[in-house]
N, C-alpha and C positions, 0 to 999 in steps of 0.2 A: 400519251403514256404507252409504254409497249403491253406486248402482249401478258407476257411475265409476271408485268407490275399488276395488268387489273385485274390478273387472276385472284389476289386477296386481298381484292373490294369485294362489297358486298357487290348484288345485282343492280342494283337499284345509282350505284354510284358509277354504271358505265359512261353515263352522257358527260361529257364536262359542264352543262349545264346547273346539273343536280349535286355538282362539285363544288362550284362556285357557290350555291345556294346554302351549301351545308357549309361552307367557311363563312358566307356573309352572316349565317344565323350563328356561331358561334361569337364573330363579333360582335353583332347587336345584341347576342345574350347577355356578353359582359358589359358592352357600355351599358343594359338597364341597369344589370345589378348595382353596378359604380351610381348610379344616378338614383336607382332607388331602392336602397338595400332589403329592406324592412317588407315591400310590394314584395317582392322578388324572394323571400324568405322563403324555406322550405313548407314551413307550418302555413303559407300564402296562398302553396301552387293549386289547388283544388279550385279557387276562387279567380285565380290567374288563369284557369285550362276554363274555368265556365264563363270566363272573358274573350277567350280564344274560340271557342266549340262552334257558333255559327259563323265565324269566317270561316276555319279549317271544313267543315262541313258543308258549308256554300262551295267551297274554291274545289273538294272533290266531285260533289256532281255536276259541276258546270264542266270539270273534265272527263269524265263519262263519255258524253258525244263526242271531244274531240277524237278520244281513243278510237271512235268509230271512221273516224278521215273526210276524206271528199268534202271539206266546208260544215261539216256538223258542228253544231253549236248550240247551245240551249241558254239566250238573255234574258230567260223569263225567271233563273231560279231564284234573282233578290222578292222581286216581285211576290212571285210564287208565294217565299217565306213570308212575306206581309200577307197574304190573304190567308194563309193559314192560320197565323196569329189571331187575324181580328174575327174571322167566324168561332174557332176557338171560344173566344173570350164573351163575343157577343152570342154565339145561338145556344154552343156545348156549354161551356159554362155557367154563362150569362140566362139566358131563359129557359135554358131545359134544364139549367142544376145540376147539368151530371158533374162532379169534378174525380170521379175514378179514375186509375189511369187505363181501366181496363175499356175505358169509354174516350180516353181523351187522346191513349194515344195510337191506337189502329183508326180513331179518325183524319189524325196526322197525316198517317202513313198513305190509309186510304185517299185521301184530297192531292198530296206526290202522286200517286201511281193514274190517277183519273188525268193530272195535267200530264205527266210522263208519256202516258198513250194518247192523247189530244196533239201532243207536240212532234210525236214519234207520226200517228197518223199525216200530221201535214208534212212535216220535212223527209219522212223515209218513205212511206207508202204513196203519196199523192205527189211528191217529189219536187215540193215546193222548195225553191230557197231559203237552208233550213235560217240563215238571220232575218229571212224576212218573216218564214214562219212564228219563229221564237219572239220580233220584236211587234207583232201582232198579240201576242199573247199575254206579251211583256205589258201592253198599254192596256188591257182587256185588263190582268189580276191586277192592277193598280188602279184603273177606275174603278173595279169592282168591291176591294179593299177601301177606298176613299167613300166611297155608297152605304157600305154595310156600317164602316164606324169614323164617320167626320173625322173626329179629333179623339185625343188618345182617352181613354178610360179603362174600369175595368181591374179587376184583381187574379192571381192568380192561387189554385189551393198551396198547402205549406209544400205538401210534395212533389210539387212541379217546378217550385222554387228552390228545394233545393239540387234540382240538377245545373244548376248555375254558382253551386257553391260544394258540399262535401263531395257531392255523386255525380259530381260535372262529368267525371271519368266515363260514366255509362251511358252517354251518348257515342261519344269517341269511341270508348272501347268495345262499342255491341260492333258499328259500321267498321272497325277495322278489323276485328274475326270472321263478320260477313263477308270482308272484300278476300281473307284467307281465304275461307270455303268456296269462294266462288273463281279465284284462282284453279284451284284445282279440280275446276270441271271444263270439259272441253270445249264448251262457249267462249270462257275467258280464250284461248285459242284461236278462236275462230273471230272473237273480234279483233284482237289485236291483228291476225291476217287481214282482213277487211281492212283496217285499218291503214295496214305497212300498204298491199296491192290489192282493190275490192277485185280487178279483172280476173288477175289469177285465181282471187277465192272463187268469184262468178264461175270459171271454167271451170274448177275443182267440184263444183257441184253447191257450192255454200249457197244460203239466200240469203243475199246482201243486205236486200231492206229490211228482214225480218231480225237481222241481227240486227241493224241499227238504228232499229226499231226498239230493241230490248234494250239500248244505248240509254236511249230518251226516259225507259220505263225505270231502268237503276237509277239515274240523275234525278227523276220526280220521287222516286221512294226517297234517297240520300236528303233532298231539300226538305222531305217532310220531316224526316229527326232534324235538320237543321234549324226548321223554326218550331219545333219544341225548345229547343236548347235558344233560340232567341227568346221564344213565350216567357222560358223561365228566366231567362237577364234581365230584361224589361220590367217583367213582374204584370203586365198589361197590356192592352190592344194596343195597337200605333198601327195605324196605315201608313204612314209615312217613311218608315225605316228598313222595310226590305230593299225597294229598289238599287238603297248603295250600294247593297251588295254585289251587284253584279259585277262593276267596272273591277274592285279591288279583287275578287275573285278571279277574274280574268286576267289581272296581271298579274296574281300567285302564283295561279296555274304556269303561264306562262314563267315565270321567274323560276318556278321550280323544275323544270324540264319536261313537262309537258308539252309535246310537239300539236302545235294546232293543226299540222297536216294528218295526224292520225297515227296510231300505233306505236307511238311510243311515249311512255308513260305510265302512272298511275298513282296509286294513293300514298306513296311513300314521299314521289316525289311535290306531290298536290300539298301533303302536311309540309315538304319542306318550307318550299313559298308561303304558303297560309302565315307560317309561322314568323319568318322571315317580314313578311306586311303588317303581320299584329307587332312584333316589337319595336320595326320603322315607326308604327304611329305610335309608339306607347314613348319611344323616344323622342319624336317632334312635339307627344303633348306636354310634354315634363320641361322642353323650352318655350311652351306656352306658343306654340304656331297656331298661326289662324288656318280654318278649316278652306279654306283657298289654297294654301297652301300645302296644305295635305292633298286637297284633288290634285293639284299641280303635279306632285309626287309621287302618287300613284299611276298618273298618266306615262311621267317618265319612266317609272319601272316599267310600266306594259312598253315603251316606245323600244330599249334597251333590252328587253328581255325577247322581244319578239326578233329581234337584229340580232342578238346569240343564237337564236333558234335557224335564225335563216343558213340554210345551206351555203346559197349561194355568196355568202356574206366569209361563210367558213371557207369555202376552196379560194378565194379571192385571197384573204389573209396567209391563207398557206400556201400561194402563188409567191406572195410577196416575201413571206420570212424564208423560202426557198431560194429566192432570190439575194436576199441580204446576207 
């Protein structure tokens, strides 16, 4: 597209990535609607966004670190979300009785930001290879989650349930006026440089680590609203159900135009994909596919999405149509 034309796109619609995303989602909008009107109904979407809220939510803070470059990655966030859930359920709920949310959900938030800095410490400061870091972590909140509560149990109070139906919005919408405000401080700046060239930032005077350091600390806060917003779908503990999240997350991310090399990116394009995967599966479930089937699915989107991403995949192609 020339220069002319993307002058009135929005920002967010410069990659051709996040272009492609935003057409596939408007068709898998309509084939739902076609397949299931009455789901899909206006009077529905509350209960449809508190079906959506912990993928879209998972798929932005797993892009978090990318935005920070160099291989940052965080595969702990499905995980993550399942240990939160089940202490939740079993300690704060469950034997200490608090069900406030003035108790339930700064301990969310707080359990995110404790793994945020645990994962930030290993992959940016101690400068461990942040997937090995992350997928250390990853196996850590899942055996730890499998410990605290075996098999699923557990209730959740009425108003934690319903942020998975009328108030689903206020998950979604606290973390994307967060991600505005945070836009407009000069951090947001300074990671996206880190991000595009950390050397340049290095020279400039930036501290590399400690920005992508903060990378990991946003991702673990973003995963702690994300498994509120599971707690409340579920309605109960499950160890078992965070870890999915990673893979599909990871190919949202990427499907949406999130560059896994770093700096380009962010929550607009994070919601595209998220969205894009939630109505993929909503549409494989409605032909009754087996959940083999869906992993299959999801792998190819990440296989495909990462192959659009690739540079070197783009000048090659534009080698050839220069040629033809």
């Amino acid at each position: 597209m020339s220069k002319s034309g993307r002058k009135w796109l929005p920002a967010f619609l410069d990659r051709s990535e996040t272009r492609l995303a935003l057409v596939l989602f408007v068709v898998l909008a309509a084939i739902n609607v076609f397949l299931s009107p009455v789901r899909f109904s206006p009077g529905n979407w509350p209960s449809v966004l508190g079906l959506a809220a912990p993928l879209l939510l998972a798929t932005f803070a797993i892009s978090l670190p990318f935005l920070a470059g160099r291989g940052s990655i965080d595969i702990s966030v499905g995980p993550l979300m399942g240990l939160v859930n089940v202490i939740l359920i079993r300690f704060v709920i469950g034997e200490a009785g608090m069900t406030s949310p003035l108790v339930i959900v700064p301990a969310a938030l707080a359990l995110g930001l404790l793994s945020g800095a645990l994962n930030g410490f290993l992959a940016a400061i101690l400068r461990i290879q942040p997937i090995v870091a992350t997928l250390g972590t990853y196996l850590i909140y899942g055996g730890l989650a499998l410990a605290i509560l075996p098999s699923p149990s557990g209730s959740v109070p009425a108003w934690l349930s319903q942020l998975a139906g009328p108030l689903s919005f206020l998950p979604v919408g606290i973390v994307i006026l967060a991600w505005l405000g945070f836009k407009r401080l000069p951090l947001y700046e300074t990671l996206m440089a880190v991000g595009s060239e950390d050397r340049a930032a290095y020279t400039a005077g930036v501290n590399v680590p400690m920005v992508r350091f903060t990378a990991y600390l946003l991702a673990g806060l973003v995963a702690g609203v994300a498994a509120l917003s599971l707690t409340a779908l579920i309605g109960s503990g499950d160890p078992n159900i965070g870890p999915g999240y990673t893979l599909i997350a990871v190919a949202a991310a990427a499907l949406g135009g999130v560059s896994l090399a770093g700096g380009v990116g962010g929550l607009t394009a994070a919601l595209i994909g998220a969205a894009d995967i939630f109505l993929l599966q909503n549409m494989l479930t409605a032909f009754n596919v087996s959940t083999f089937v869906l992993q299959a699915a999801y792998g190819t989107v990440l296989v495909l999405a990462v192959c659009l991403n690739s540079d070197r995949l783009k000048a090659r192609l534009a080698t050839w149509m220069a040629r033809t």
